[in-house]
C-alpha positions, 0 to 999 in steps of 0.5 A: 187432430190436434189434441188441444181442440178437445180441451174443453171436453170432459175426459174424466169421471169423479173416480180419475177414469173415463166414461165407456164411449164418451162423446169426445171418444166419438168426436175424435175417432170421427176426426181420425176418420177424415182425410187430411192432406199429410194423412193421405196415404192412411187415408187410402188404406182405411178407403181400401179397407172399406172397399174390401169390406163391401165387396167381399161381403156383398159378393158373399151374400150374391154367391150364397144365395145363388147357391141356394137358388140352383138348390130351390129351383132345381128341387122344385123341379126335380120334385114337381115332375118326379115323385117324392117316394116311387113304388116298384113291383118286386115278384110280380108285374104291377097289374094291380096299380089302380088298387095299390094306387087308391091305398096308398093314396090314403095314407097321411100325408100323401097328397096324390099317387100316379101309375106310369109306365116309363121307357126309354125311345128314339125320337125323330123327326124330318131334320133330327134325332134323339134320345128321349124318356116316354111317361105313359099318364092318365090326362087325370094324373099329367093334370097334377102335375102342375109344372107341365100343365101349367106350362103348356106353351103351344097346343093342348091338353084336351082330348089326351087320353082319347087321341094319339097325341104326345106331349112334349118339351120345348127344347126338344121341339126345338132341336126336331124342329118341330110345332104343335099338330106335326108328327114325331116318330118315336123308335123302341128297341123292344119291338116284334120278337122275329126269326131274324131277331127283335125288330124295333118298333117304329111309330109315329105321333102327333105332338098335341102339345108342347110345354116348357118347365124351364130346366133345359135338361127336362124340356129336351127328354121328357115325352107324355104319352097317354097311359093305355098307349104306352102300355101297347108301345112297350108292350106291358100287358095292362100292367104299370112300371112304377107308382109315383108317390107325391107328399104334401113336403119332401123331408116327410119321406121316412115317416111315410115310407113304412105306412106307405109300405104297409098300404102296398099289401104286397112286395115292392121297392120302394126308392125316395128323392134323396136316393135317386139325386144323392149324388148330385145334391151332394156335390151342390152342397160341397160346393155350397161350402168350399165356396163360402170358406173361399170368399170368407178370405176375402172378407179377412183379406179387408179384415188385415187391411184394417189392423194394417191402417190402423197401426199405420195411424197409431204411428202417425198420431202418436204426439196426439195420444200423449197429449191426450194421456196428459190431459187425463184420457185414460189408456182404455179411452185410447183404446175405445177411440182407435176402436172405435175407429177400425170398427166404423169402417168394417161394420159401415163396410158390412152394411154397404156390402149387405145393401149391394148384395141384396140389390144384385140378388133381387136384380141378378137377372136383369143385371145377366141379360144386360152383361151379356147384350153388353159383351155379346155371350151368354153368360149362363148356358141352359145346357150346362146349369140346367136353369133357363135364367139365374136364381138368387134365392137369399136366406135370412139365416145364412145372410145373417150369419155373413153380416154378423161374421163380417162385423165380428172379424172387422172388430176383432181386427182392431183389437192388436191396434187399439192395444198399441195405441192404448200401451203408447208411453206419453213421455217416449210419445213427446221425447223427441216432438 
């Protein structure tokens, strides 16, 4: 810009200085803004720096709250089929679980207890086979758990604890081929103890219904079996494997657990969430973290573009700075405007890659289906992720902190430039113009 345009602006104060952010400091970072022909090439940087800005913002806000979301959609499932604390028997069978059910049932905080019995069988069908976890339950106890009742995709519940029926996951259907009302053979390697050895015990069910909890890993394992008979598959002996307990919040488990201990009236293991998936949310958390650390560098990459364009502009406009001086600008005036200059394109930068990063996330799903219709693959595999769809679960806080450390970068950047700009000697500035 030509420093004569501002003439007329007032520049100076009664005491010789500047007023902080004068409309005229505005009025030419605005100018410095805008292309002009021969400032071209500093224009495209300051483009790119924006650019930069908005994309490794926006990607950092969408790789953070997928993270988040795999976090949420896989507890939530973890925990809406698994008990928060499960109780285990010690010296003794669990013959008494109805009663050791009903104390612990009582206790603050726990929202309800389930007696099963668990073991590992091979189910098959006409066309396949497969490993698979058999739950003995009450039709009571699979009522609360929400995540499989509410989820029934054929058949029904009805009748469960009356019938021979199994209840079973959509992808394991899937892989049996098989419907509600056909028969699945399950195979235990615990049968009839013989004179040539144990024998497997081999029965087969009617699948009375078939339910889809959407984390591949569960809908291919899992098979409900009625209580009573599970108790005669595995020959238990009208005993319980294990007592699940169900809290009204997870993070209550290490108040709970010495109540909960003290309700047994009797020796028991008893085992929380955090325990049985320590590793795996562990390794979701270092991961969570390596992956902020490395998108944080592109936010700085855009960050060093800025300070790049910047000095390229101190150096280009530097008969305009002089003038300025002449006229009574002060070098913390000359400060504030390139200032003023660098920050405008990190924060707008920061808010367009907020605004892009939130759309992504409330669409991601959409935006994955239609990726993968338009290249013809699948974009996110249940058997790898576990998830049957992507999750985006964007949290203020963190969203927050990515917004402010973007802003706080992109004006720390200009900082070295504004420096130079407000250093520059008037008469050096003029000496050869």
């Amino acid at each position: 810009m030509a420093a004569s345009q501002t003439a007329n602006a007032p520049v100076a104060d009664a005491t010789g200085g500047t007023r902080p952010f004068a409309p005229f400091e505005w009025m030419v970072a605005g100018r410095y803004l805008r292309a002009r022909r021969k400032e071209g090439f500093i224009s495209v940087i300051a483009g790119f720096s924006f650019l930069g800005v908005t994309l490794g913002v926006a990607t950092l806000i969408i790789v953070m709250a997928v993270m988040n979301g795999f976090r949420t959609e896989l507890l939530n499932k973890i925990l809406g089929i698994n008990g928060h604390v499960v109780v285990q028997p010690l010296d003794e069978p669990l013959k008494d679980y109805a009663s050791i059910a009903d104390r612990l049932a009582k206790v603050e905080d726990v929202r309800f207890v389930i007696p099963l019995v668990e073991g590992q069988a091979l189910a098959s069908s006409g066309s396949a086979s497969g490993g698979v976890l058999v739950r003995g339950m009450r039709a009571q106890d699979l009522g609360k758990l929400q995540l499989v009742s509410r989820t029934i995709r054929e058949g029904t519940l009805e009748g469960f604890d009356d019938g021979d029926g199994v209840l079973i996951g959509r992808r394991l259907a899937d892989q049996l081929a098989l419907r509600a009302g056909d028969t699945i053979q399950l195979i235990s390697p615990n049968g009839e103890v013989t004179p040539m050895g144990v024998t497997p015990r081999i029965k087969s069910y009617r699948v009375a219904a078939i339910f889809e909890i959407g984390m591949s890993e569960y809908d291919a394992a899992f098979v409900f079996m009625p209580f009573t008979e599970a108790q005669a598959y595995f020959d238990r002996n009208d005993d319980a494997s294990a007592i699940e307990v169900y809290l009204n919040h997870p993070d209550l488990v290490d108040r709970v657990k010495p109540e909960l201990r003290k309700a047994a009236g009797r020796a028991v293991y008893m085992i929380d969430w955090r325990e049985r998936n320590r590793t795996f949310f562990s390794a979701l958390e270092v991961e969570r973290n390596v992956m902020f650390l490395i998108l944080t560098l592109i936010v700085l990459v855009a960050a060093l573009n800025i300070i790049s364009g910047l000095i390229m502009l101190v150096k280009d406009k530097g008969r305009d700075i002089a003038i300025l001086r002449t006229m009574g600008a002060t070098s913390g005036a000359v400060m504030r405007i390139f200032l003023i200059t660098g920050a405008s394109i990190g924060i707008v930068g920061t808010l367009s890659g907020f605004v892009l990063g939130m759309l992504v996330c409330w669409n991601i799903e959409a935006i994955r289906a239609f990726l993968a219709y338009v290249t013809n693959t699948e974009l996110f595999s249940p058997e790898i992720y576990f998830l049957s769809r992507l999750p985006a679960d964007p949290n203020a806080g963190e969203t927050a902190a990515v917004v402010l450390m973007a802003m706080a970068l992109s004006v720390l950047a200009t900082l070295y430039p504004s420096w130079r700009a407000a250093r520059l000697d008037p008469v050096e500035a003029l000496r050869y113009e």
